[in-house]
C-alpha positions in Angstrom: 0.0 0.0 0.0 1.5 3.3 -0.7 2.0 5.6 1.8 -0.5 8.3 -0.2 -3.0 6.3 0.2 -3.3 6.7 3.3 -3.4 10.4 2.4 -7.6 11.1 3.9 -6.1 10.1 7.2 -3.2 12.7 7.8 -5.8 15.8 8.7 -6.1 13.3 11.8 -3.5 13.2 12.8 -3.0 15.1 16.4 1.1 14.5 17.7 3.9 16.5 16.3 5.1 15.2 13.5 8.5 16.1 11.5 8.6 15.4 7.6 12.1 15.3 6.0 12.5 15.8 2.7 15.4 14.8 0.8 16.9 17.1 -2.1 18.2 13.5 -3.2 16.1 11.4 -2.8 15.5 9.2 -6.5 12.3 7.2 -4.4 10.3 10.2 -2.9 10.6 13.9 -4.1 10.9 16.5 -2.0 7.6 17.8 -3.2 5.7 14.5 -1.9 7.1 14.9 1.6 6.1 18.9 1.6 2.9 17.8 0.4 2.5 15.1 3.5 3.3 17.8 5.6 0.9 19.8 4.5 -1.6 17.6 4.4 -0.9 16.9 8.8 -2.1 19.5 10.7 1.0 21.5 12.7 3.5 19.4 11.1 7.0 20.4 10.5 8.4 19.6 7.4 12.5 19.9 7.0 14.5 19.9 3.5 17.5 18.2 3.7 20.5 17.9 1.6 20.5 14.1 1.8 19.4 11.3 -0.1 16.3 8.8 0.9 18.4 6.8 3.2 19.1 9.9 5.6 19.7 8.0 8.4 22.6 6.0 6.9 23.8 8.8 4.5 23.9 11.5 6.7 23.6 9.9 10.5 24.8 13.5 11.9 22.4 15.6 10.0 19.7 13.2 10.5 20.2 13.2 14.6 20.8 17.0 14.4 17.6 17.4 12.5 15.6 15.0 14.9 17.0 16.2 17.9 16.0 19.8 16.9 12.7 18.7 16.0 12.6 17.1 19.8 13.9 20.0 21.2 11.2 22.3 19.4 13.9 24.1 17.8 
């Protein structure tokens, strides 16, 4: 199932949420994550200068960019 079609759902959701796009990313464009955030009420959406795999690609970016996100920075 793909993750937009699960798209009428994401107005309900109520916890913070943090969508990263990556400028990289050959699976999911930027656009589609600024779209998802869009589409969440109060979410925070980030632009990274990563690829999809953030978290193996860039493990300081992506625990900078989460922990600012815990932090409510």
């Amino acid at each position: 199932m793909s993750a937009f079609a699960l798209r009428p759902l994401y107005a309900q959701i109520k916890a913070p949420t943090l969508v990263i796009g990556a400028k990289h990313d050959g699976l999911r464009s930027p656009a589609m994550a600024q779209q998802v955030a869009n589409a969440i009420p109060g979410a925070r959406y980030v632009l990274a200068d990563t690829g999809h795999f953030m978290n193996v690609q860039t493990p300081q970016l992506f625990a900078t960019t989460l922990l600012g996100f815990f932090r409510g920075s």
